[in-house]
C-alpha positions as a Markdown table, in Angstrom:
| # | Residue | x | y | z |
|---|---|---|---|---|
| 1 | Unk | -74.5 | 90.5 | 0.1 |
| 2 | Unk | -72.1 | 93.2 | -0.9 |
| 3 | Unk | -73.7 | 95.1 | -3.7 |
| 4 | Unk | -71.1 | 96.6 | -6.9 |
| 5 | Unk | -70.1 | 99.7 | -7.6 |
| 6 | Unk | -68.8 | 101.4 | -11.1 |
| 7 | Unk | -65.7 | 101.2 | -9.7 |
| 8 | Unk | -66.1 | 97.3 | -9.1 |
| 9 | Unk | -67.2 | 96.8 | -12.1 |
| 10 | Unk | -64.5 | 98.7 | -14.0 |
| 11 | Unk | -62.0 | 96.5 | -12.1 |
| 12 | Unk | -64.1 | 93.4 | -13.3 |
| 13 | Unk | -63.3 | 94.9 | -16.4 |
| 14 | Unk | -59.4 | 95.3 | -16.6 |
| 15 | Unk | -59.1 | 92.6 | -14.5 |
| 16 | Unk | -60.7 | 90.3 | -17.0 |
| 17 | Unk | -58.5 | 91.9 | -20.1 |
| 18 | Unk | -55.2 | 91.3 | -17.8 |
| 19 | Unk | -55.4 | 89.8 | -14.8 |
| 20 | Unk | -51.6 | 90.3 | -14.5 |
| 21 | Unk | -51.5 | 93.9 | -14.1 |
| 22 | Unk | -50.6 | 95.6 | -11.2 |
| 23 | Unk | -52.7 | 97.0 | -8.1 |
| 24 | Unk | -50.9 | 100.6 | -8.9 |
| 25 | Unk | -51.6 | 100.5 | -12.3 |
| 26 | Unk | -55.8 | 99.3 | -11.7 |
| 27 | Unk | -55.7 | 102.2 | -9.2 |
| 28 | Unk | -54.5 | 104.7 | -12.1 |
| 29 | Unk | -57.5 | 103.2 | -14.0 |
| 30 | Unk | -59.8 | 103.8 | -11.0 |
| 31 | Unk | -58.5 | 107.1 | -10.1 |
| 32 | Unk | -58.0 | 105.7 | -6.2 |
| 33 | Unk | -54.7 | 104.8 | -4.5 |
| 34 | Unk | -53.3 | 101.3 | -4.2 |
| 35 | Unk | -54.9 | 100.3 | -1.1 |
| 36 | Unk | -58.6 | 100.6 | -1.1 |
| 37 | Unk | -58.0 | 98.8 | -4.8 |
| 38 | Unk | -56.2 | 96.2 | -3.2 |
| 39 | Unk | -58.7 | 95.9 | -0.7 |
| 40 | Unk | -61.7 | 96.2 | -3.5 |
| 41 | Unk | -59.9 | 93.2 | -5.5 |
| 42 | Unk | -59.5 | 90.7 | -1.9 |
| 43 | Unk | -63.2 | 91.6 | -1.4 |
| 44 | Unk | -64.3 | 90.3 | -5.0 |
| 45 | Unk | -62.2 | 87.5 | -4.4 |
| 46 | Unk | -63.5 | 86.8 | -1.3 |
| 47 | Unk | -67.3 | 87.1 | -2.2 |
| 48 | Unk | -66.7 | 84.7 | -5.5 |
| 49 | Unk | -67.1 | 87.4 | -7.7 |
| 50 | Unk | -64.0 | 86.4 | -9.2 |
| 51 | Unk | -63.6 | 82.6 | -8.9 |
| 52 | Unk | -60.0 | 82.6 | -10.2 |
| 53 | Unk | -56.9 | 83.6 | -12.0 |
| 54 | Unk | -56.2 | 81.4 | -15.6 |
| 55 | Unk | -53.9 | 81.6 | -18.4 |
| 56 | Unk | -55.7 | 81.1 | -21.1 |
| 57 | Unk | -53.7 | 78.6 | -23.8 |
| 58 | Unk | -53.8 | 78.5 | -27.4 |
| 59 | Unk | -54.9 | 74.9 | -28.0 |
| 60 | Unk | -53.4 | 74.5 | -31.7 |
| 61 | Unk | -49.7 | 75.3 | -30.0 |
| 62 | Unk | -50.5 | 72.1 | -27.7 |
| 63 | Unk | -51.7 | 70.5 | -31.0 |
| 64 | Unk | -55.1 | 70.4 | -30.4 |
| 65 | Unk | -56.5 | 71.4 | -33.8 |
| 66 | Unk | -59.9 | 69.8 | -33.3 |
| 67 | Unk | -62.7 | 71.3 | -31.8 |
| 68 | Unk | -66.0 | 69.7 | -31.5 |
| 69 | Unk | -69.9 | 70.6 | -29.8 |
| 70 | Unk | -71.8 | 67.0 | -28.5 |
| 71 | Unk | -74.7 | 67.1 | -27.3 |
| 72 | Unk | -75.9 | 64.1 | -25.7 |
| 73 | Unk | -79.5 | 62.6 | -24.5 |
| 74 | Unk | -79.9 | 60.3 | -21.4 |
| 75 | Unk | -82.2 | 57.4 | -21.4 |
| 76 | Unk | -84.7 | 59.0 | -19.2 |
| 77 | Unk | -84.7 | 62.2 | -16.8 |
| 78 | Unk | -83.4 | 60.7 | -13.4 |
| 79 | Unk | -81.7 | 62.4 | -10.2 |
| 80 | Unk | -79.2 | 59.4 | -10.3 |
| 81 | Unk | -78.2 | 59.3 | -14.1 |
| 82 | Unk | -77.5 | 63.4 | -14.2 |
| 83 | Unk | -75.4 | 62.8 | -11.2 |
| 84 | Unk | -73.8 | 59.9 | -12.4 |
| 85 | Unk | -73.1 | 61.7 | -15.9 |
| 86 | Unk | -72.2 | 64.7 | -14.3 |
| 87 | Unk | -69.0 | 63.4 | -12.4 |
| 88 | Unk | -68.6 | 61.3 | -15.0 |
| 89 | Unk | -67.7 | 64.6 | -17.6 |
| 90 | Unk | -66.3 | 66.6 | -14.9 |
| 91 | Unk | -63.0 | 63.6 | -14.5 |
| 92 | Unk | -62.7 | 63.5 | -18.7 |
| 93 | Unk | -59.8 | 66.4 | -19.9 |
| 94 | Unk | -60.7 | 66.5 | -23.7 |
| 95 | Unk | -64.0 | 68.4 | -22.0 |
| 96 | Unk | -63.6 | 71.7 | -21.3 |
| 97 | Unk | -67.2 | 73.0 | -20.9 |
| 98 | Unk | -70.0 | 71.0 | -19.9 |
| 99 | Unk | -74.0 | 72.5 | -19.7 |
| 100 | Unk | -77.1 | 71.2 | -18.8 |
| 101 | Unk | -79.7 | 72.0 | -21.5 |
| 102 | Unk | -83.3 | 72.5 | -22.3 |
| 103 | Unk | -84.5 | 71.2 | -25.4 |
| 104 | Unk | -84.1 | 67.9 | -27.6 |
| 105 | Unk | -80.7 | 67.2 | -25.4 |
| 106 | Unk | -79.9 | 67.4 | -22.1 |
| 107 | Unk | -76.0 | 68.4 | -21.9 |
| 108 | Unk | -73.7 | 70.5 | -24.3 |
| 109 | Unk | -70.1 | 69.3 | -23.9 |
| 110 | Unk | -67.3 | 71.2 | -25.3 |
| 111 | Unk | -64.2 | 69.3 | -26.8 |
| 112 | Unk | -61.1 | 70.5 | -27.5 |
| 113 | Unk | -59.1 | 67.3 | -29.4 |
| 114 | Unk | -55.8 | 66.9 | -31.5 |
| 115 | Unk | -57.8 | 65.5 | -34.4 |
| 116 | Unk | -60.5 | 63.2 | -35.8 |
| 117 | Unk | -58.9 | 59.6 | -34.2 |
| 118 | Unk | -58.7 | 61.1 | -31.0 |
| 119 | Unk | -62.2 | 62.4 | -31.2 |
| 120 | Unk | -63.6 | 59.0 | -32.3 |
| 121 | Unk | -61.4 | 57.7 | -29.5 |
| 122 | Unk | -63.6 | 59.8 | -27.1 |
| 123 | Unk | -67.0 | 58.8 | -28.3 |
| 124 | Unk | -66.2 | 54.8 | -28.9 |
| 125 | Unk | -64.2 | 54.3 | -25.5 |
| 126 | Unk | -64.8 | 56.6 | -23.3 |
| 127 | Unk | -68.3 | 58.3 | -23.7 |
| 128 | Unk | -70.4 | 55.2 | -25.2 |
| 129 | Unk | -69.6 | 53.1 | -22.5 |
| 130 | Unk | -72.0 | 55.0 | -20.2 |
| 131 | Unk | -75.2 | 52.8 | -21.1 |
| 132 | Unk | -77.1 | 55.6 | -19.5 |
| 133 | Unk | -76.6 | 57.8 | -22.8 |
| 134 | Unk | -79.4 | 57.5 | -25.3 |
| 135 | Unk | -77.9 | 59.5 | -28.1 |
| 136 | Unk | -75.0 | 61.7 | -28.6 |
| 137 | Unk | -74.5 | 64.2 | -31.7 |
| 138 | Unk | -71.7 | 66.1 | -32.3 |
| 139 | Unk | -70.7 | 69.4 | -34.4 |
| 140 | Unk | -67.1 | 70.6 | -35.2 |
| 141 | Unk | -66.1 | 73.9 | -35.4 |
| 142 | Unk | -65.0 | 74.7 | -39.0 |
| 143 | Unk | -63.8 | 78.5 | -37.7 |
| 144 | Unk | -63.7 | 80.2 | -34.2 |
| 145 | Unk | -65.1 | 83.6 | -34.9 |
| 146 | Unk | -64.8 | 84.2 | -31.3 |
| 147 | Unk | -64.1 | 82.8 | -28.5 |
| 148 | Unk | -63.5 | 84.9 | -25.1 |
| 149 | Unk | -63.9 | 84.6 | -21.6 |
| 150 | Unk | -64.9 | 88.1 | -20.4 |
| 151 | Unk | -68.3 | 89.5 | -19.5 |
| 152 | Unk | -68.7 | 92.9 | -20.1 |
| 153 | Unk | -69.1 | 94.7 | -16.3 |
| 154 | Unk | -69.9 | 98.2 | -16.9 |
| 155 | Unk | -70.1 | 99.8 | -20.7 |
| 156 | Unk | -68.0 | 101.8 | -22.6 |
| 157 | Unk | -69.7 | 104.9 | -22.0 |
| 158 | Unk | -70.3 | 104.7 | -17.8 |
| 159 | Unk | -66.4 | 104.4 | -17.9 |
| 160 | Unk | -66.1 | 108.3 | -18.7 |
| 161 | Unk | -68.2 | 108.9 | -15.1 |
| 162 | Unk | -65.1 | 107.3 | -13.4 |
């Protein structure tokens, strides 16, 4: 496995704040020429380090004004009814996280919704109908304090080294 350097991980970083900038303006970040960045960047793409490129949308200018936590209990702990839950989630859009959890539930799904119909919509016709759920409880989001994608690579002050 390919171990990271500062300089990967300061790409990491940019990268994450603007994915859309150029190669010859990371490698004026990274104080190295176009081409070992380019290379650097193929190489993290290549190992997985970065899974992917996304624009990241505001859901209230789609509409979607509603967000809201479940968490949700199987019947019993079974191979067959994770899996079966699991594709389940992964085919419904108004889900845009799901987690398997320790503790009093066993998954953490989060919704993004246009409002309260469409969330009872979700739980009466689409989630209920598994009969392998035991319980579901949800929480709504009142405020988004924050809400961001990136995971800090290398900080603030190893920067100066580069």
């Amino acid at each position: 496995m390919y171990m990271l350097d500062q300089t990967d991980f300061l790409l990491l970083d940019e990268l994450q704040r603007d994915s859309k900038q150029s190669i010859k303006k990371l490698a004026e970040k990274v104080k190295l020429s176009i081409t070992p960045v380019h290379e650097r960047v193929k190489r993290l793409e290549t190992l997985g380090v970065i899974q992917r490129y996304t624009a990241i949308v505001t859901p209230k200018a789609l509409g979607k004004k509603l967000i809201a936590y479940c968490q949700v209990k199987l019947l019993r702990h079974n191979g067959e009814l994770f899996d079966e839950f699991e594709r389940y989630i992964s085919t419904l859009d108004e889900v845009l996280e799901a987690s398997y959890m320790a503790g009093p539930y066993d998954f953490l799904l989060k919704l993004v919704l246009n409002d309260m119909e469409e969330y009872q919509n979700f739980v009466v016709h689409k989630i209920s109908k598994l009969e392998i759920i035991s319980n579901i409880q949800s929480s709504f989001v009142i405020q988004e304090i924050k809400n961001t994608s990136i995971i800090k690579c290398l900080p603030d002050d190893n920067k100066k080294l580069l």
